[in-house]
N, C-alpha and C positions, 0 to 999 in steps of 0.2 A: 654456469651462472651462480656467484652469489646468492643464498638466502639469509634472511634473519633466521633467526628460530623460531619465530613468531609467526612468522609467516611458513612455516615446514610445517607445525602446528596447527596452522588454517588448513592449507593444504590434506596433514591426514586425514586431520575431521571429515574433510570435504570427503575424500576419497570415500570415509568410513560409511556415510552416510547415502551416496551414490551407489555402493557397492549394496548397504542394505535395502534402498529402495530396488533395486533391479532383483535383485534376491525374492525381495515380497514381490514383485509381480512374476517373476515364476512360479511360486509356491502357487499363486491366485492361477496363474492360468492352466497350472499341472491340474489342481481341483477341479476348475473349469471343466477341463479338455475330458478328464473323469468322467465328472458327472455326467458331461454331452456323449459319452462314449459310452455310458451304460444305458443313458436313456433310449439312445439311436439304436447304439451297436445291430442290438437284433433285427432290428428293422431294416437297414440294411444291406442288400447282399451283395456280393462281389460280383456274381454271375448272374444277376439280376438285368434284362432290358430293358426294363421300366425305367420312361424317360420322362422329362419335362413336357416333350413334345405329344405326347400321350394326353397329359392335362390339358392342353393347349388345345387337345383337335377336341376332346369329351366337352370342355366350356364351348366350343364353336358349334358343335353338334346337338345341345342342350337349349343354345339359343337360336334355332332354327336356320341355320349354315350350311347351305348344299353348296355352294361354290365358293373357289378361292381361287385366286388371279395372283401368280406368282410369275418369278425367272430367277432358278436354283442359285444357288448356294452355298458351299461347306456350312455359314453360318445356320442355318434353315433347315437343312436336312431332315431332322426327327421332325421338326412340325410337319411336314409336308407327306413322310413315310405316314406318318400316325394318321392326318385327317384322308389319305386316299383309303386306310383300314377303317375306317369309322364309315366311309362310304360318302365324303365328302368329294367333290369333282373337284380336282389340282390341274389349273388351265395355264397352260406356263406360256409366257409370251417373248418377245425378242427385244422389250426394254420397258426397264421398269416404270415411267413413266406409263405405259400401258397397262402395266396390273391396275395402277389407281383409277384411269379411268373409266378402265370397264367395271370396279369395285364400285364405283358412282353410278354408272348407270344402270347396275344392278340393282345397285339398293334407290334408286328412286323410282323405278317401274317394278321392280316387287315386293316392296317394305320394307323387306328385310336389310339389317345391317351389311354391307359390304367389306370382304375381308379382303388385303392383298399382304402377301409376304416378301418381305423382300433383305435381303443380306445384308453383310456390316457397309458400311463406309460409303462407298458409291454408290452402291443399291440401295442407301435411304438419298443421297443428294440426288437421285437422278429422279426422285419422287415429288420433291420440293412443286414443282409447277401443280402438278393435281391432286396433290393435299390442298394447295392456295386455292387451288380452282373450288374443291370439292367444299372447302369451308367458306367462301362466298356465294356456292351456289348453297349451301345449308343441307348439306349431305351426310345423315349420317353412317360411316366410315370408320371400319378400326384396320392401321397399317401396324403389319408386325414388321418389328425392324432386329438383323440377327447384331451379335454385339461380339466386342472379344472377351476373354473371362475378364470376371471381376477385378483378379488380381492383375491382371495384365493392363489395367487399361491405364493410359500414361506412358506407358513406359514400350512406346516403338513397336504394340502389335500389328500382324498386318490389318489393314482397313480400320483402323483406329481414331476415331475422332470424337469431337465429344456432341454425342448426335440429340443428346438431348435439348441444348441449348438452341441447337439449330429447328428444330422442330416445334419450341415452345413459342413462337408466332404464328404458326400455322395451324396449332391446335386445341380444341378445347381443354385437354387433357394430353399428358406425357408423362409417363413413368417408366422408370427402369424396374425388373426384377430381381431383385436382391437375393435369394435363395427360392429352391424349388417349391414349399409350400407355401408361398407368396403366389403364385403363378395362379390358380385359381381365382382368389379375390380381387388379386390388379384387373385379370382382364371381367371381370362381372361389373366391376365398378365401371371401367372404362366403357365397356358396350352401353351400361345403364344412363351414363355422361351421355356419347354418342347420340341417342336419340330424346336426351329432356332438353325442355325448356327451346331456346332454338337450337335445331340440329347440329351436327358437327363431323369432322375428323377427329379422331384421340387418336395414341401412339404409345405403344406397350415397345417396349427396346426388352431381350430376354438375350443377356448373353449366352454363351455357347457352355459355361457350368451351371447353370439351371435345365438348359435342354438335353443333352450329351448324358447317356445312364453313368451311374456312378463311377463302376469299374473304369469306362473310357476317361471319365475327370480325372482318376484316381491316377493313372497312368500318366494322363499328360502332367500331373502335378510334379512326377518324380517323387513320390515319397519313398527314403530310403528305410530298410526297417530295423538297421543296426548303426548310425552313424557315428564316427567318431568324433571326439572333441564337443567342448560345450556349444557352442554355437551352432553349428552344425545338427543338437542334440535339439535345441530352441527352437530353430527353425524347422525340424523339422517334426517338432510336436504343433507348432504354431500350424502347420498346414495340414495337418491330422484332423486339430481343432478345427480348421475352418472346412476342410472338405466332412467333417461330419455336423455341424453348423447348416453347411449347403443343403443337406436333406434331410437336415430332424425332422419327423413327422409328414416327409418328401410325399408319400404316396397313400397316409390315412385318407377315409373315406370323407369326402366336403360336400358340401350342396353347390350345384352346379349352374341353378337353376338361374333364369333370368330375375334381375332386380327389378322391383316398379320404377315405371320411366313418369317425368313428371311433364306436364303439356298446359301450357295456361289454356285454361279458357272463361269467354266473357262471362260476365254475372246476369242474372237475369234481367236486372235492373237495365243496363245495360243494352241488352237485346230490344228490350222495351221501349228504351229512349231511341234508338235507331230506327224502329218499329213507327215510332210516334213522326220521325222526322219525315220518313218517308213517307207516311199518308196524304199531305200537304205536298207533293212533289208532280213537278209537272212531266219535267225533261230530266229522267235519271238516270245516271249509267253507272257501269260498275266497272272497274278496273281488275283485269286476276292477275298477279304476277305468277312466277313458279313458284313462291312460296305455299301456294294454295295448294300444291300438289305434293310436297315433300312428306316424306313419309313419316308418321303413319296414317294415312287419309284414307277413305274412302271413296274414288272416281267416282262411282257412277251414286251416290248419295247426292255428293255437290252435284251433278249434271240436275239431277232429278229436281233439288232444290232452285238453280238457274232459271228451269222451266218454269217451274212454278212461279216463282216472280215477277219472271215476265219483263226482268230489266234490262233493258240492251248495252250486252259486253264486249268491252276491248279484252281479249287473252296476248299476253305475254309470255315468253318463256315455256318453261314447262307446260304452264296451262293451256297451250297450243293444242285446237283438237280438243278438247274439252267436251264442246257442243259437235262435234260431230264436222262436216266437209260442209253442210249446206243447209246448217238451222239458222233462222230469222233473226233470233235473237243474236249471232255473231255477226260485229258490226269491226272489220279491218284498216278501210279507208278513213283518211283525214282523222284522224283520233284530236288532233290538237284544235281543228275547228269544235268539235262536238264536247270538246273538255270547255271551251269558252260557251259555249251554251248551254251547258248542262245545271241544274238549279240543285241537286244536289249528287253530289258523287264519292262513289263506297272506291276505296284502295285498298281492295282483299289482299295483301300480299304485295301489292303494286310500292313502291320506293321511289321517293320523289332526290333520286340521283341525275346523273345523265340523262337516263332516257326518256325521263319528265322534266327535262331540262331544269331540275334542282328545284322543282314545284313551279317556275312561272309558266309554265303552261296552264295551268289552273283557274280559274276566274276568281279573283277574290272574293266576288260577292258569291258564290256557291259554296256551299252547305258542304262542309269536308269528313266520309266518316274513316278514318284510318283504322284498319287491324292489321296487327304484324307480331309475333313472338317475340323478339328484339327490338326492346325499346328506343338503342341509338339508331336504327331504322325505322321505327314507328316514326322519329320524332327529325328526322332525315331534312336540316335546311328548313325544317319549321322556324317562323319567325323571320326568316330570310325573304324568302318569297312564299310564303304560303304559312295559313295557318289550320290545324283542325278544329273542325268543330269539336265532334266526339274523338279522341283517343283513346282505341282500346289496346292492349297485352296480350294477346289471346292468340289462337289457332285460325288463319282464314277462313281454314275449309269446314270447321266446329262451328262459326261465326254463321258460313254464309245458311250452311244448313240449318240450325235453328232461327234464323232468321224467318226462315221460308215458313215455319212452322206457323199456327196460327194468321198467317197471312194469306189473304186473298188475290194475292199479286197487284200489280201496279200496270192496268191495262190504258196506257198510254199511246195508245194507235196512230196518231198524227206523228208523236215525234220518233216512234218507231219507222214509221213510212217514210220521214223525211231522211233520217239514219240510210239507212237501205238503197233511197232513189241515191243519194250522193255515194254510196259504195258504188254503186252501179256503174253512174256513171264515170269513177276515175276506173275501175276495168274497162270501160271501152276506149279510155285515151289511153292507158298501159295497152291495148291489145293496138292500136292505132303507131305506136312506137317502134314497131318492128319493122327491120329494114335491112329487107334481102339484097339489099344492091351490092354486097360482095361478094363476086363470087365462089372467093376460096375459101372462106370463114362464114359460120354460122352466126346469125343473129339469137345471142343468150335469152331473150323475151320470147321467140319464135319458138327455140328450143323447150325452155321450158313450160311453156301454155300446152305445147304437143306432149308431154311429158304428165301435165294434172291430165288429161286426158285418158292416158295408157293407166295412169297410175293405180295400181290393185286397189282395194278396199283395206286389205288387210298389210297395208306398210306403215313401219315403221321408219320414219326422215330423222338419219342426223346428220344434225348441218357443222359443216367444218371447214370454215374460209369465208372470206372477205367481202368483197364484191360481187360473186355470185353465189355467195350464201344469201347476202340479204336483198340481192334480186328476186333469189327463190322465195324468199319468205312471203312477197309480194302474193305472189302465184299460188302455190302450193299450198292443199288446203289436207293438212292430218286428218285420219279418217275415223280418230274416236280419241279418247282420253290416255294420255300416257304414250301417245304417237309421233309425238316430237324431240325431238333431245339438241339441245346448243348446250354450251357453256355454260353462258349467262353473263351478270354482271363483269367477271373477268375478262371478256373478251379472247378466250385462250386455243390460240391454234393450233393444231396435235389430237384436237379430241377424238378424231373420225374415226379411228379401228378399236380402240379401247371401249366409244357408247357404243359402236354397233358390237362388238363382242361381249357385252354386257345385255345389248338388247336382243340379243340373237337367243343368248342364255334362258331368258326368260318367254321371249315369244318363240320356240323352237318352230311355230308352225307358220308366222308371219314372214312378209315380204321383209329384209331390213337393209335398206340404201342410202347410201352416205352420199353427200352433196358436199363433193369437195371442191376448193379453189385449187389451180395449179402451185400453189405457194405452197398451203395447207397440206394438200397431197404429199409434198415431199418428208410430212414429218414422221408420217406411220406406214408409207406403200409399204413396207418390211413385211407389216402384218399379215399382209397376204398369204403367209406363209404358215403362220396359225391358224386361220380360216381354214387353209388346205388340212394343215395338219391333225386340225382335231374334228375335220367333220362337220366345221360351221358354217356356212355359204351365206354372203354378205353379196351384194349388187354396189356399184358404185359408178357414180357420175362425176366426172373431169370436168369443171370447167376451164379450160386451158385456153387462157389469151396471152399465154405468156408474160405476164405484168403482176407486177403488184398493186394492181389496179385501186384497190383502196386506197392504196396510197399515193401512188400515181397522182389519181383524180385531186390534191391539194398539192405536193410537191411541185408538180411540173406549170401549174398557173402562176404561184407564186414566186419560184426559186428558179424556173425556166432549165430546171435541170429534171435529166431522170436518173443520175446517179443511184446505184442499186436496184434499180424498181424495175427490170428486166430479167426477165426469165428466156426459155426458150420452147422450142412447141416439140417439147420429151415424147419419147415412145412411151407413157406410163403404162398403155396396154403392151407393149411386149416385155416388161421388165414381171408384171401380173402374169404370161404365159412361161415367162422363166419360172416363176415360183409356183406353176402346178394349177393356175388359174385360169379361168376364158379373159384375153382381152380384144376388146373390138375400139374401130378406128370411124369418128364419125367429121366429114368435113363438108367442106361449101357443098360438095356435090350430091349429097345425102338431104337438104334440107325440103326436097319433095315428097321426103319416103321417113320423113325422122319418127313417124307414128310407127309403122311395120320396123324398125329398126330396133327400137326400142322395145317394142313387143319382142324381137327376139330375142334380145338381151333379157328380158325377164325370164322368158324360156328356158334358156341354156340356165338362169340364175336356181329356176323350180327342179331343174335335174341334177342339180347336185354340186353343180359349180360354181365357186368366187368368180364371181364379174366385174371387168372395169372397164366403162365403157369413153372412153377417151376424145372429148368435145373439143374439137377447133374453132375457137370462135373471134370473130371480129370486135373491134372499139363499137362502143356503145354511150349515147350520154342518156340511157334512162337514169344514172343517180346521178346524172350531172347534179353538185352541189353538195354533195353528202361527205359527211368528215371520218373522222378516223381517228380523233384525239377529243 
């Protein structure tokens, strides 16, 4: 091609100028790479194991972390060798959607933070559901997620994706670790996020050259240490620089310790004004959601302070069991007659969502007092249908107990008695609904009336399924604080093996039985196989009508179709005796003996085996009418 000279002119300049700028940033990064090599060097070693995963398990260990809910790895490895050294319990499960949820129901019945680990790529996407879960029940939760290195990511590692983005809906907090002295303070800060303000899930991503001791980085880096050619010479001082970068200061000594967590609570003024309202009250009831329960509370403080008050409570959620199987003060029936008569009423926790029909269940003319940590819940469809009186920001279970303080209680005897006679009497038309007239299938209300009957003192209910989960809820009365586990507002079903593996953890010496639907069952039976495997004996209730009966109950009136919503009447207990478990078979012909049946099924459950006792049951319309959307 033709040039001017003028332009051959531009050209060298240009060249001259390019060639000097890349010249000045080698000089800078030759310096660089120096200095970072003299300050490090020593520090160091080739033959050194000291790994990320070390720091990883000392911060977990430091913030009071006996258990961790995993399923291995390559990305994970060191964290998981290091925290079983530390003396932390590594419970590995058969999908990861189970580490989280037993990391949730860990940390809601024992305060503590809930840790689960879990690998690159699909071992954080298959987490997605009970992180979501975990951050609307207000769970605070730290998942560690493994990553590929640094340098690799982009560029076609396996399980490579970019999991941060994915996760920053789900969490309060999400960071990656950028180099190995970084590892410390991410995850303090994270845990410390975690449990302030309203609780949460966070999410620490540590790729595999943060965890992995030097020598192993240094190796898979390929640094050569004689290259030829310039480039070859750049590149491979460039990754000198960054694998001594990776661990400047990798393993100096940090503080480990836990950070102060921040927790609103009401102002005095506040308590006082509430205090004031209630005096003047006639008919007052108190709503708890599970918020009242989340950690870090005190059970049996709130119990103490309910008593004293003296106000008769609807318990939701978590705060199921609260008061105990058969205190006065727990009023279950009709909630939405007794919201319309009530002259003023407290929503410790309680969210005027869904299951306060978005506040019109409320009476407008009653006296509204809201506490909730999260103000876009404090303030939940306010103005829509319902407005507060008092809004406070605060901690429920901080709230209700100093409430209690300086008060004499609110001995309101009539409308307690009237409370109480209307419970009564919808248990004896719920006990009036049962109906033996088939006789291959059990009647679910029959079943589980005989079932509160057997039911230990010391069990722990998690419910996990549809239509005879929230039959049971009818029934089934927790027999102290921290006795219940659902979901929650998510509606999510899978939870069954993950809470009771979670709750098993913490009560080792409790009954712990899952009430699953036939649907529900099919997400976790797997787990059986962890139960067996590490020595943790769970009991479990099938309700098996083969339907997806939740949803059945609107599909099939309106749309005359059952498209989907069939199941069939599974072996679940022989699939439980393949995996090392007891299972038993209960049907029509059992419904004279379902007490001694059950009774044995708790037996075999006390000597050491996973139970699953497998319910044949018939069509029911005790929820005739109840939705699902």
């Amino acid at each position: 091609m033709f040039l001017l000279p003028e332009c051959c002119d531009f050209w060298n300049n240009f060249n001259i100028a390019c060639g000097t700028f890349i010249a000045a940033n080698i000089i800078y990064l030759i310096i660089k790479y120096e200095l970072i090599t003299v300050l490090c060097a020593s520090k160091v070693k080739d033959d050194s194991n000291e790994n990320g995963g070390d720091l990883v398990a000392k911060v977990l260990k430091d913030h009071g972390v006996t258990h961790m809910f995993t399923l291995i790895g390559g990305h994970i490895s060191p964290i998981l060798v290091a925290a079983e050294k530390l003396g932390i319990r590594v419970i590995d499960t058969r999908h990861e959607v189970t580490t989280v949820f037993a990391a949730d129901a860990f940390s809601r019945i024992s305060g503590k933070i809930g840790v689960a680990a879990v690998t690159a790529g699909p071992g954080v996407t298959n987490t997605i559901t009970a992180v979501k879960n975990a951050q609307m029940a207000e769970t605070p939760l730290l998942l560690l997620g493994g990553a590929t290195a640094s340098l690799l990511k982009g560029r076609g590692s396996l399980q490579d994706i970019d999991q941060m983005n994915l996760m920053k809906s789900v969490c309060k907090y999400h960071k990656s670790v950028t180099c190995v002295r970084h590892i410390v303070p991410v995850l303090r800060e994270a845990i410390q996020i975690a449990y302030s303000h309203t609780p949460g899930p966070v999410f620490v991503e540590l790729p595999l050259d943060v965890l992995y001791p030097y020598r192993f980085v240094k190796q898979e880096m390929k640094i050569k240490e004689n290259p030829k050619g310039l480039l070859p010479t750049i590149m491979n001082m460039y990754l000198k620089f960054y694998l001594h970068y990776q661990f400047a200061s990798a393993f100096d000594e940090k503080d480990t310790s836990p950070l102060p967590i921040h927790i609103p609570v009401a102002s005095d003024s506040k308590i006082s004004e509430c205090q004031d309202l209630l005096k003047d009250a006639k008919q007052p009831l108190m709503l708890l959601g599970s918020q009242a329960l989340i950690p870090p509370t005190e059970a049996e403080n709130l119990r103490k302070a309910l008593e004293h008050l003296k106000i008769p409570c609807f318990l939701g959620g978590m705060a199921r069991g609260l008061l105990g199987r058969h205190n006065p003060l727990h009023i279950r029936q009709k909630r939405q007659d007794a919201l319309q008569e009530a002259d003023v009423v407290i929503l410790a926790g309680s969210v005027c969502d869904f299951r306060l029909s978005y506040g019109r269940v409320l009476n407008p003319k009653s006296k509204i007092i809201a506490i909730n940590r999260d103000k876009t819940q404090l303030y939940k469809n306010s103005g829509v249908f319902w407005k507060p009186t008092i809004a406070i920001q605060a901690s429920a279970s901080d709230f209700v107990i100093r409430l209690a303080k300086n008060s004499t209680g609110y001995h309101q005897n009539d409308w307690l008695t009237k409370l109480q006679e209307r419970d009564e009497a919808t248990e004896n038309k719920n006990r009036e609904k049962i109906n033996n007239s088939d006789s291959q299938y059990l009647d679910p209300v029959h079943l589980l009336y005989d079932l509160e009957k057997v039911l230990p003192e010391n069990t722990v209910i998690v419910a996990d399924g549809g239509d005879f989960v929230s039959t049971s809820s009818y029934i089934l009365r927790p027999s102290g604080p921290l006795r219940w586990l659902d979901p929650g507002a998510f509606g999510t079903l899978g939870v069954g093996a993950g809470f009771a593996l979670g709750a098993k953890l913490c009560y080792p010496d409790s009954n712990v039985l899952i009430i699953y639907g036939d649907g529900s069952c099919g997400y976790s039976l797997m787990e059986f196989d962890t139960f067996v495997r590490h020595k943790l004996p769970v009991i479990a209730l099938v309700g098996n009508d083969a339907c997806w009966t939740q949803i059945a109950r609107e599909q099939v009136p309106i749309f005359q179709s059952e498209v989907a919503c069939n199941l069939a009447f599974t072996d679940y207990h022989k699939i439980v005796d393949a995996l090392g478990g007891k299972g038993i078979l209960l049907t029509g012909d059992d419904r004279n003996n379902l007490q001694s049946k059950l009774t044995a099924a708790f037996d075999l459950y006390k000597g050491g085996d996973s139970v699953l006792v497998n319910a044949h049951l018939g069509k029911t319309d005790f929820r005739a009418g109840s939705i699902s959307i």
